[in-house]
DODRENFI-928316 format. One record per residue: residue number from 1; residue in three letters; x, y, z of N, C-alpha, C in turn. Coordinates in Angstrom, 3 decimals, m for minus. Example, Ala and Ser with C-alpha at 12.3 -4.5 7.8 and 13.67 -1.06 7.14 Angstrom:
REM DODRENFI-928316
<atom nr="1" rest="ALA" n_u="13.190" n_v="m5.690" n_w="7.800" ca_u="12.300" ca_v="m4.500" ca_w="7.800" c_u="13.200" c_v="m3.300" c_w="7.800"/>
<atom nr="2" rest="SER" n_u="12.850" n_v="m2.250" n_w="7.080" ca_u="13.670" ca_v="m1.060" ca_w="7.140" c_u="12.900" c_v="0.030" c_w="7.870"/>
This chain:
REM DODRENFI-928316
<atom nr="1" rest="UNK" n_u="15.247" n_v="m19.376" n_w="1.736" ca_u="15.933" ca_v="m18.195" ca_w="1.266" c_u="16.220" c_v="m17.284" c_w="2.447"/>
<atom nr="2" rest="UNK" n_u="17.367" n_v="m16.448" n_w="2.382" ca_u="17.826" ca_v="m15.672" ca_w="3.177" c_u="16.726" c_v="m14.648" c_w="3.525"/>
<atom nr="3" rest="UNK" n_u="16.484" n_v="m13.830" n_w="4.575" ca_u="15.315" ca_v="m12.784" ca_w="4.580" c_u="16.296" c_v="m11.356" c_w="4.959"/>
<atom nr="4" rest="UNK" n_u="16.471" n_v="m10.376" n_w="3.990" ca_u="17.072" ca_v="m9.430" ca_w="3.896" c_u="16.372" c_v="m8.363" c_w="4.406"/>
<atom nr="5" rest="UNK" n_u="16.704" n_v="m7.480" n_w="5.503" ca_u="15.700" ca_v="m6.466" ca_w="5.712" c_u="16.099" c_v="m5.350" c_w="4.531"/>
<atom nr="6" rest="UNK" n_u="14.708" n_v="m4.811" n_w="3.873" ca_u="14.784" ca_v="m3.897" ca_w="2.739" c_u="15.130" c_v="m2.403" c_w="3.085"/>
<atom nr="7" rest="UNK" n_u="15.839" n_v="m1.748" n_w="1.992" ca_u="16.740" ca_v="m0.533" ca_w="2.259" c_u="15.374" c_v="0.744" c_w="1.820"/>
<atom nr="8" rest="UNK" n_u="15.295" n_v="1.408" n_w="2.526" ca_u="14.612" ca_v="2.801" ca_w="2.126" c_u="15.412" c_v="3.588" c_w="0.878"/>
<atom nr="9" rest="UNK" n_u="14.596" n_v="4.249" n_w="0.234" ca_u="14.792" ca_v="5.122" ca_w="m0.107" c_u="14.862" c_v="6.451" c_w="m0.136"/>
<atom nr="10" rest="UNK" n_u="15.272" n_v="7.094" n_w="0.197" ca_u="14.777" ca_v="8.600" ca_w="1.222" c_u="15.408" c_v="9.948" c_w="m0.126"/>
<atom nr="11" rest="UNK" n_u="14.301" n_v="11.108" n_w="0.797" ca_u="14.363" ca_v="12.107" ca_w="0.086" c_u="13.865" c_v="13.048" c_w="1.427"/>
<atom nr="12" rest="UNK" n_u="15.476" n_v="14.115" n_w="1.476" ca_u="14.885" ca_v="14.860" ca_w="1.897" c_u="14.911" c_v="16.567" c_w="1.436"/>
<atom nr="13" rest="UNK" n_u="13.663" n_v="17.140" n_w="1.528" ca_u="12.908" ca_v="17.984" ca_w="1.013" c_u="12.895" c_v="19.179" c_w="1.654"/>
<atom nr="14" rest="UNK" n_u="13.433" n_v="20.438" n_w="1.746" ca_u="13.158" ca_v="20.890" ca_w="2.939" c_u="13.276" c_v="20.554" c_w="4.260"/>
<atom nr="15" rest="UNK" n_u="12.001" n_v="20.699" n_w="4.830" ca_u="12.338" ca_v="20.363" ca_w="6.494" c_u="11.293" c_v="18.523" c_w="6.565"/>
<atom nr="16" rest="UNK" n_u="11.232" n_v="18.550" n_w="5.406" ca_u="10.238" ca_v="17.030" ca_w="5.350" c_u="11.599" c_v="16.121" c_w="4.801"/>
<atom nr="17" rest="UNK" n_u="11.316" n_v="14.484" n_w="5.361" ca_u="11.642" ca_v="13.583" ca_w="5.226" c_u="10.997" c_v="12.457" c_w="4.666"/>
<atom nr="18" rest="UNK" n_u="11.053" n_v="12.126" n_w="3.110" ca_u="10.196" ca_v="11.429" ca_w="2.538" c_u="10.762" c_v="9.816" c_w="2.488"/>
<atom nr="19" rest="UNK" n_u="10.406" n_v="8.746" n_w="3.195" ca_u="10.719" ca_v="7.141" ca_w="2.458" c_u="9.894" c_v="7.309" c_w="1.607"/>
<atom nr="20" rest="UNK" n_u="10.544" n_v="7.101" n_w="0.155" ca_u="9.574" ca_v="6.874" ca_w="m0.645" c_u="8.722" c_v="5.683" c_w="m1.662"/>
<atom nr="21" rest="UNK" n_u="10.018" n_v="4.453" n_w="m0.860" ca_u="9.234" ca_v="3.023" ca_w="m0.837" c_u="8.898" c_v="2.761" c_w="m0.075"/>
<atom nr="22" rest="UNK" n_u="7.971" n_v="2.901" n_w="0.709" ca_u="7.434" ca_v="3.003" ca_w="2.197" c_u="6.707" c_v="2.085" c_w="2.212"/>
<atom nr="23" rest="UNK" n_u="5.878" n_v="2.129" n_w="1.184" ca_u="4.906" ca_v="0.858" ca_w="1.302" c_u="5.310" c_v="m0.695" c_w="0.494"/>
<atom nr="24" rest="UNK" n_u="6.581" n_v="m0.502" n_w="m0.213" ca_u="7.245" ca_v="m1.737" ca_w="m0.762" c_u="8.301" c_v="m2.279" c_w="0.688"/>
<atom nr="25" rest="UNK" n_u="9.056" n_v="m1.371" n_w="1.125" ca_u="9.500" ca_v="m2.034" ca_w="2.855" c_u="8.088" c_v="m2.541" c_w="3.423"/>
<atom nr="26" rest="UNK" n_u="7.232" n_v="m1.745" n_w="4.015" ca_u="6.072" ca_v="m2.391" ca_w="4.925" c_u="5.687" c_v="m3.904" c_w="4.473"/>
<atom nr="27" rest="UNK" n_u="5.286" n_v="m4.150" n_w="3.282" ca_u="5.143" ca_v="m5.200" ca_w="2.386" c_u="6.383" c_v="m6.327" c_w="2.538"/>
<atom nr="28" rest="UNK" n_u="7.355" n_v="m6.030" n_w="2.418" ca_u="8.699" ca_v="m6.836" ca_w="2.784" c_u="8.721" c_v="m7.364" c_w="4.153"/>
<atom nr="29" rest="UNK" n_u="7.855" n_v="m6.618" n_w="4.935" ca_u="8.288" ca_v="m6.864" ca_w="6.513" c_u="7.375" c_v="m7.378" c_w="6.268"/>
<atom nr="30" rest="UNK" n_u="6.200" n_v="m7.141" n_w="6.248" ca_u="4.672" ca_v="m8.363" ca_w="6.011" c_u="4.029" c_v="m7.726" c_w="7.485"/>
<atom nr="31" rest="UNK" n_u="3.954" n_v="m6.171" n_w="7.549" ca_u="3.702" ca_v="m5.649" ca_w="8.760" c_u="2.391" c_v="m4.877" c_w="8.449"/>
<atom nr="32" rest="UNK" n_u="2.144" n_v="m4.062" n_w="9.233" ca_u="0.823" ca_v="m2.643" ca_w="9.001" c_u="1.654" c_v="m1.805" c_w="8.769"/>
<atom nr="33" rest="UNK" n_u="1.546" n_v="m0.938" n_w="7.868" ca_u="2.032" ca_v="0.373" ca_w="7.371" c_u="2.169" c_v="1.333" c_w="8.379"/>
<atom nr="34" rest="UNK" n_u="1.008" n_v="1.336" n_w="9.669" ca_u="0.909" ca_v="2.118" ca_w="10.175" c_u="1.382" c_v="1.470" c_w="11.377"/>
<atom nr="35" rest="UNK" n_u="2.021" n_v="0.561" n_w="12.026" ca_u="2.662" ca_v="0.307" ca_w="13.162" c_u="4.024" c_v="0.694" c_w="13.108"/>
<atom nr="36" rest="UNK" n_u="4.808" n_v="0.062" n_w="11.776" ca_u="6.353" ca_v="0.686" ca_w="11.405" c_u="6.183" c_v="2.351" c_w="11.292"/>
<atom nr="37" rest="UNK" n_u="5.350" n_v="2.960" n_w="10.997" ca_u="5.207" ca_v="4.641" ca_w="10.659" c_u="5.357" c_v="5.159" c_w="12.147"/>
<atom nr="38" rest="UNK" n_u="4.591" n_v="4.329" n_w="12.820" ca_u="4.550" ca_v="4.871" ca_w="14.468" c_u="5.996" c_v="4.364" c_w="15.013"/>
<atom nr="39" rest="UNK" n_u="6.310" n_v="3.210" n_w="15.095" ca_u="7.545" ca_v="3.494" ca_w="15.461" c_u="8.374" c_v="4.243" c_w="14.847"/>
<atom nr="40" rest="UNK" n_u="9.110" n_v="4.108" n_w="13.690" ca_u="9.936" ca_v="5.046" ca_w="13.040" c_u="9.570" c_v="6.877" c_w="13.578"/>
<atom nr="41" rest="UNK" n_u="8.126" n_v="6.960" n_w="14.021" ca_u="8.217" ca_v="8.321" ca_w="14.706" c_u="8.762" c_v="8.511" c_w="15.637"/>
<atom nr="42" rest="UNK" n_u="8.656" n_v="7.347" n_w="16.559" ca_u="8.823" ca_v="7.308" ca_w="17.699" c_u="10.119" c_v="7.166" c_w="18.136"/>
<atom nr="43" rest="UNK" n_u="10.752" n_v="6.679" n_w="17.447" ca_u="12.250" ca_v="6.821" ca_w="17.587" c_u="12.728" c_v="7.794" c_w="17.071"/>
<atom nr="44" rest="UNK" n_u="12.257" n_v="8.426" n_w="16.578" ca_u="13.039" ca_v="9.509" ca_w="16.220" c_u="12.446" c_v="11.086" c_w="16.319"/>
<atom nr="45" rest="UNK" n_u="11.443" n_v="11.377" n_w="17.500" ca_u="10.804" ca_v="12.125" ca_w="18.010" c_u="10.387" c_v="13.048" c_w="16.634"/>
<atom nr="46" rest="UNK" n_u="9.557" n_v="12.558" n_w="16.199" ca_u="8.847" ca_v="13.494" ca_w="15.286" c_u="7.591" c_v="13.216" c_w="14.601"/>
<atom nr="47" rest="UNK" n_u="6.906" n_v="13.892" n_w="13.892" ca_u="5.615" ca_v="13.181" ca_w="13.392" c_u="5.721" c_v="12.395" c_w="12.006"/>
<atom nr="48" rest="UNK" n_u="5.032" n_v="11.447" n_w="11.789" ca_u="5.116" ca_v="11.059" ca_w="10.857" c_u="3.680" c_v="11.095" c_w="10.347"/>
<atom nr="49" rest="UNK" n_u="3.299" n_v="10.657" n_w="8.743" ca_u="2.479" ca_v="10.242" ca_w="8.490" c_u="2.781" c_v="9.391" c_w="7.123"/>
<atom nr="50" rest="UNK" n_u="1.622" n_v="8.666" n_w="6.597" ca_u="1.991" ca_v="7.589" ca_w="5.777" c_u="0.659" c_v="8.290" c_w="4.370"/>
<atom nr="51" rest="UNK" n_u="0.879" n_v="8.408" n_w="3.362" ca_u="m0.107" ca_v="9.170" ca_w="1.909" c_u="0.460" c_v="8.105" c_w="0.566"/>
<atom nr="52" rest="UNK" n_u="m0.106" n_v="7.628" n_w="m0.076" ca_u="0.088" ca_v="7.434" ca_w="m1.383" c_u="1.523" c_v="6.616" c_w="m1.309"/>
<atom nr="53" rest="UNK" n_u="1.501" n_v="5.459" n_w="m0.562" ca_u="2.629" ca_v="4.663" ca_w="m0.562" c_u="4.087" c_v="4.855" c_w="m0.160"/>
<atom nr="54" rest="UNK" n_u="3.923" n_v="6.475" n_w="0.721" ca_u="5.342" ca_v="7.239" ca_w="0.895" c_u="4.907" c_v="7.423" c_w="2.901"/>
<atom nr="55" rest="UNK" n_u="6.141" n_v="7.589" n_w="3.111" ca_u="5.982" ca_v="7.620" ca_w="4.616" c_u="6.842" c_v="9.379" c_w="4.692"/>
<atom nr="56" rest="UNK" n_u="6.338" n_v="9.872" n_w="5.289" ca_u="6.786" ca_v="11.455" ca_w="5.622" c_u="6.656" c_v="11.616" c_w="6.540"/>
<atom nr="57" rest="UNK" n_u="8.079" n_v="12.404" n_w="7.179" ca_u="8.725" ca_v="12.919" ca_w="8.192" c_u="8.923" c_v="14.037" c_w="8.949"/>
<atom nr="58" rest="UNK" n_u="7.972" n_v="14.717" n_w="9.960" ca_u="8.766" ca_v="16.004" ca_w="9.725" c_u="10.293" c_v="16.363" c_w="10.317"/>
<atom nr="59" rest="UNK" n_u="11.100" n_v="17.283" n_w="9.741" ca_u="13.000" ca_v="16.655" ca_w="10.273" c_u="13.799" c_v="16.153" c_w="8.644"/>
<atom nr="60" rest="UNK" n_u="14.856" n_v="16.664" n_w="9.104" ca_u="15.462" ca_v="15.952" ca_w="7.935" c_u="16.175" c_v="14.830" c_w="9.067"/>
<atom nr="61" rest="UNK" n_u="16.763" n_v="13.421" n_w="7.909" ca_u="16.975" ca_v="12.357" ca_w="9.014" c_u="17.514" c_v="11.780" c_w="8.001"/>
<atom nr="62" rest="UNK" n_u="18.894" n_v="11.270" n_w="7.768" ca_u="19.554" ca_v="10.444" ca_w="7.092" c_u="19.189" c_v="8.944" c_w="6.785"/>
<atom nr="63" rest="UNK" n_u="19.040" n_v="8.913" n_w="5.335" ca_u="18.970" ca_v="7.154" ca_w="5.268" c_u="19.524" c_v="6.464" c_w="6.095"/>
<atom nr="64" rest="UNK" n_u="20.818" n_v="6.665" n_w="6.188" ca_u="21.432" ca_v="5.501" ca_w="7.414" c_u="20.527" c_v="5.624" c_w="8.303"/>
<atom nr="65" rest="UNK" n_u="20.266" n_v="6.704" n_w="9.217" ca_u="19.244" ca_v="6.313" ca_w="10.231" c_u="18.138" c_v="5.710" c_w="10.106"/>
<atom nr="66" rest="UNK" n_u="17.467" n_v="6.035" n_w="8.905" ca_u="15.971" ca_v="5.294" ca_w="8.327" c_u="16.194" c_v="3.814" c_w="8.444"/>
<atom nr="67" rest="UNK" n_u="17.376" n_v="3.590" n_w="7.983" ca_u="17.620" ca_v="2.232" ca_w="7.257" c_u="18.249" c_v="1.177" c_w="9.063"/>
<atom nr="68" rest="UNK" n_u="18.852" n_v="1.921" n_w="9.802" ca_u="19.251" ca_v="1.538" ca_w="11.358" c_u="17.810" c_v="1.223" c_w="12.016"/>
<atom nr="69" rest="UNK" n_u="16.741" n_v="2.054" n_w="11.616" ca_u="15.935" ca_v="2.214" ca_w="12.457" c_u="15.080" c_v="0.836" c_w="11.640"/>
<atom nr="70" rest="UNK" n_u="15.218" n_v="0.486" n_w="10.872" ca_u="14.435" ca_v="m0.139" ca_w="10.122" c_u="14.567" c_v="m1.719" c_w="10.489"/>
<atom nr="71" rest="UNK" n_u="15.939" n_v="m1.761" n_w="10.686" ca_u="16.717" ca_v="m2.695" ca_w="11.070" c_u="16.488" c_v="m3.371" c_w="12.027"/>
<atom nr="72" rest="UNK" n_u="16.730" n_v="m2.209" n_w="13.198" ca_u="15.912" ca_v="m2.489" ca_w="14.496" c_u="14.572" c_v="m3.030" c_w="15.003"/>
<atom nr="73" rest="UNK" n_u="13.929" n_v="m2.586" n_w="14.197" ca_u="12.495" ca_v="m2.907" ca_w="13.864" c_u="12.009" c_v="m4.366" c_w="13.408"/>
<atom nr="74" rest="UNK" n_u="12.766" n_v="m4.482" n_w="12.356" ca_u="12.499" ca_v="m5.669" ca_w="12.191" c_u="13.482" c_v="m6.644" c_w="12.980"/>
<atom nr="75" rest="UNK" n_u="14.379" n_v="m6.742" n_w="13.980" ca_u="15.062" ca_v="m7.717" ca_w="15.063" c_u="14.062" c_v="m7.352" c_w="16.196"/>
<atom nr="76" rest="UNK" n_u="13.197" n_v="m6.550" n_w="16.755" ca_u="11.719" ca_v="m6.557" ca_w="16.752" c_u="10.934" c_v="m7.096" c_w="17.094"/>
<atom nr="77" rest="UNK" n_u="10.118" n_v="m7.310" n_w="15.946" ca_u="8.747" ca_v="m7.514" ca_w="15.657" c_u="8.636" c_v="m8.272" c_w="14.626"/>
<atom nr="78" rest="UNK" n_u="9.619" n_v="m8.528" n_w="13.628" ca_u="9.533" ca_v="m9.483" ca_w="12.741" c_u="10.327" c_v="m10.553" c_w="13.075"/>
<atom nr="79" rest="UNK" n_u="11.367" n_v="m10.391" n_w="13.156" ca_u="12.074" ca_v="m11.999" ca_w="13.129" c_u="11.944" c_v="m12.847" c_w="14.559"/>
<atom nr="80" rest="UNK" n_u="11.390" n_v="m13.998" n_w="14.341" ca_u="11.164" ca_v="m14.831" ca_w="15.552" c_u="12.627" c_v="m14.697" c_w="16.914"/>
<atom nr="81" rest="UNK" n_u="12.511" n_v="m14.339" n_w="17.291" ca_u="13.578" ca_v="m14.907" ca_w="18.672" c_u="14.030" c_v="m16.374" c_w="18.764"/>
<atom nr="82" rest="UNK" n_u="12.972" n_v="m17.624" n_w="18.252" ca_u="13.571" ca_v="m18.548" ca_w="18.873" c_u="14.360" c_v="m19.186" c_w="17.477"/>
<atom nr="83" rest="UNK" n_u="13.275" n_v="m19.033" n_w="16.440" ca_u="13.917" ca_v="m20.069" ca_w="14.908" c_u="14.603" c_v="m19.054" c_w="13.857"/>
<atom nr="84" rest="UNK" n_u="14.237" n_v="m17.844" n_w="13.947" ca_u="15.140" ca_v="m16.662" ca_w="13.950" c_u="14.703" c_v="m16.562" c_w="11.841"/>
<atom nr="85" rest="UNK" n_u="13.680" n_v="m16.780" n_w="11.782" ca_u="12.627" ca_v="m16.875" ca_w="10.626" c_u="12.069" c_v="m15.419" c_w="11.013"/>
<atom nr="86" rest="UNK" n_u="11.655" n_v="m15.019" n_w="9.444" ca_u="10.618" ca_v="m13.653" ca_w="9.633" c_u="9.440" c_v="m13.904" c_w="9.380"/>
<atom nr="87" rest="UNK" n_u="8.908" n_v="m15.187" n_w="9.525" ca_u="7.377" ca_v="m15.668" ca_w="9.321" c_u="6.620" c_v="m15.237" c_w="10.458"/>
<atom nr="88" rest="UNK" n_u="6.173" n_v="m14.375" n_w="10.900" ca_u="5.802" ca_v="m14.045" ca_w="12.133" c_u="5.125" c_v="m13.006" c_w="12.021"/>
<atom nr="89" rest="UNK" n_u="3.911" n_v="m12.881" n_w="12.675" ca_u="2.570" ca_v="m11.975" ca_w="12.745" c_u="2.323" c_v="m12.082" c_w="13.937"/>
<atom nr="90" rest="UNK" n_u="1.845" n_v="m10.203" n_w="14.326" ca_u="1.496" ca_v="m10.026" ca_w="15.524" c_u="0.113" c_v="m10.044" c_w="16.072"/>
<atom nr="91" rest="UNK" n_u="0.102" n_v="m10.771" n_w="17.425" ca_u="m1.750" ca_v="m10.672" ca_w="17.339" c_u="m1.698" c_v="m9.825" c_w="18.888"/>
<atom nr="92" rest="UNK" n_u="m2.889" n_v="m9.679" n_w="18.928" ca_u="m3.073" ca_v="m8.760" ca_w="20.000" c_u="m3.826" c_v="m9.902" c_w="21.398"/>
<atom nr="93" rest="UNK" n_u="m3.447" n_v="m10.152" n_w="22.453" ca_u="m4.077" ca_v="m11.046" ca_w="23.537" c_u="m4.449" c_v="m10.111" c_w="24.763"/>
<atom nr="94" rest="UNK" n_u="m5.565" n_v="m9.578" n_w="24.673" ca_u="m5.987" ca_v="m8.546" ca_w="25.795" c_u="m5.173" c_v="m7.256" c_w="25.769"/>
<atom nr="95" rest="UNK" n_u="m3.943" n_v="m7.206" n_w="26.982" ca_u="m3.353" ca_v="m6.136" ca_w="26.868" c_u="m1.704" c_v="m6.114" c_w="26.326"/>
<atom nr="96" rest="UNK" n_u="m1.869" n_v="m7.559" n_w="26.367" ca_u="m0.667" ca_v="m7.707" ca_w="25.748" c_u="m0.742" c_v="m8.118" c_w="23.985"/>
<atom nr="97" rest="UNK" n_u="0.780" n_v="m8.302" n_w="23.397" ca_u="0.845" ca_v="m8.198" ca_w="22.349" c_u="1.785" c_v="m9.425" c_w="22.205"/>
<atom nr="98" rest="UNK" n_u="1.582" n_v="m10.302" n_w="21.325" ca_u="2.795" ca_v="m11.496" ca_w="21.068" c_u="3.412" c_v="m11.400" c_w="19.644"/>
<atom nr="99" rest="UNK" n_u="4.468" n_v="m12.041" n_w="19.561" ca_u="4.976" ca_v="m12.457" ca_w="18.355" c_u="4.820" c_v="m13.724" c_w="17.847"/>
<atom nr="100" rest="UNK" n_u="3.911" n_v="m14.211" n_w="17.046" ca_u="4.156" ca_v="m15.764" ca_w="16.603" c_u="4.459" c_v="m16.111" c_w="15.259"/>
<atom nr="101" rest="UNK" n_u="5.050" n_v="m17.045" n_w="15.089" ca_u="6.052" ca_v="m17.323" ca_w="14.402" c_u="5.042" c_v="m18.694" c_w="13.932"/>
<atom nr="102" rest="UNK" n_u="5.157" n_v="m18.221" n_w="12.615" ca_u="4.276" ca_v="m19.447" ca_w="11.830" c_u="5.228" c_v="m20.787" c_w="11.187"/>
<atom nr="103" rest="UNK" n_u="6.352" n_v="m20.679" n_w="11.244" ca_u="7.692" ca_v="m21.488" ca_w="10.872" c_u="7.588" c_v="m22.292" c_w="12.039"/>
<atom nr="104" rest="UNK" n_u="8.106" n_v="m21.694" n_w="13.685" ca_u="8.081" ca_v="m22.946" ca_w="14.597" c_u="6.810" c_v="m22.788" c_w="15.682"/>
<atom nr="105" rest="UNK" n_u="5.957" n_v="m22.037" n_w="15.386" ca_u="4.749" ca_v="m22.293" ca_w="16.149" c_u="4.764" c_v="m21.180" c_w="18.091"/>
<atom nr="106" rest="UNK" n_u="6.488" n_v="m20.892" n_w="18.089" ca_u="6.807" ca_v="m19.668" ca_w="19.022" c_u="5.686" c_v="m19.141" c_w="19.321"/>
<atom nr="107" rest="UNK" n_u="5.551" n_v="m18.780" n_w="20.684" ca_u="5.031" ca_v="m17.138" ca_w="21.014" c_u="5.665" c_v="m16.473" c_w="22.060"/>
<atom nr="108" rest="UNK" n_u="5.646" n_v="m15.219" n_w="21.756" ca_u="6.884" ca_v="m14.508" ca_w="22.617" c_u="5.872" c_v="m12.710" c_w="22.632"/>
<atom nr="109" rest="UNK" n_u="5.964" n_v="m12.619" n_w="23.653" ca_u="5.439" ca_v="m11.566" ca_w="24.300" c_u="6.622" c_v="m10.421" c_w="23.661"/>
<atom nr="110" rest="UNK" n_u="5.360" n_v="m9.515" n_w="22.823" ca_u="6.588" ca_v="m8.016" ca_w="23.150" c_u="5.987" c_v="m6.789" c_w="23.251"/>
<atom nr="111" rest="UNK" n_u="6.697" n_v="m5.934" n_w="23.555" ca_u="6.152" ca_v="m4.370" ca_w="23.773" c_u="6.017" c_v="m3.212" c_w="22.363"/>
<atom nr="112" rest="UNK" n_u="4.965" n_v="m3.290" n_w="22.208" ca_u="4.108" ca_v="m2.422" ca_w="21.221" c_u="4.476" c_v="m1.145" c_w="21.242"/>
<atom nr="113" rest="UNK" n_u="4.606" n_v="m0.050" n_w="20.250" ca_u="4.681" ca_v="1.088" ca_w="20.380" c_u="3.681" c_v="1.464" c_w="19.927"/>
């Protein structure tokens, strides 16, 4: 089956920025809640934090961007480089960080945020 990266849902509130399937994307990517939360801050210079299955922002920040950034993320850290599968979990090897890919057995070094 095709592997679709999943669309946010966003709400924004004031000066807060809520995904509020936050933890149904994380789950889709097959990631830590809290590695996508850190990047998504990190790209977009602001704090985040992750409560009750919702990821919050401070900033208002357009779905399209949520959903760009999301995108990015997963061409990444999820989808293999070589068999181009999203079967892939990150392990940690000292100071570095790999991508392996449980489909063709890959490992590919990448940079952690």
């Amino acid at each position: 089956e095709r592997f679709e990266v999943p669309l946010a849902q966003v709400q924004v509130i004031g000066a807060r920025t809520i995904v509020v399937n936050f933890s149904d994307v994380v789950d889709r990517l097959n990631r830590d809640p809290h590695h996508v939360l850190k990047y998504l801050a990190k790209e977009m210079a602001t704090a985040g934090s992750f409560e009750g299955g919702r990821g919050y922002f401070q900033g208002k920040f357009s779905r399209e961007t949520i959903n760009r950034l999301i995108g990015v993320y997963s061409n990444r850290f999820v989808i293999c480089p070589v068999c181009h599968r999203p079967d892939t979990r990150i392990v940690r090897g000292g100071r570095l960080s790999f991508l392996v890919c449980e489909a063709c057995g890959a490992r590919s070094s990448i940079l952690t945020t």
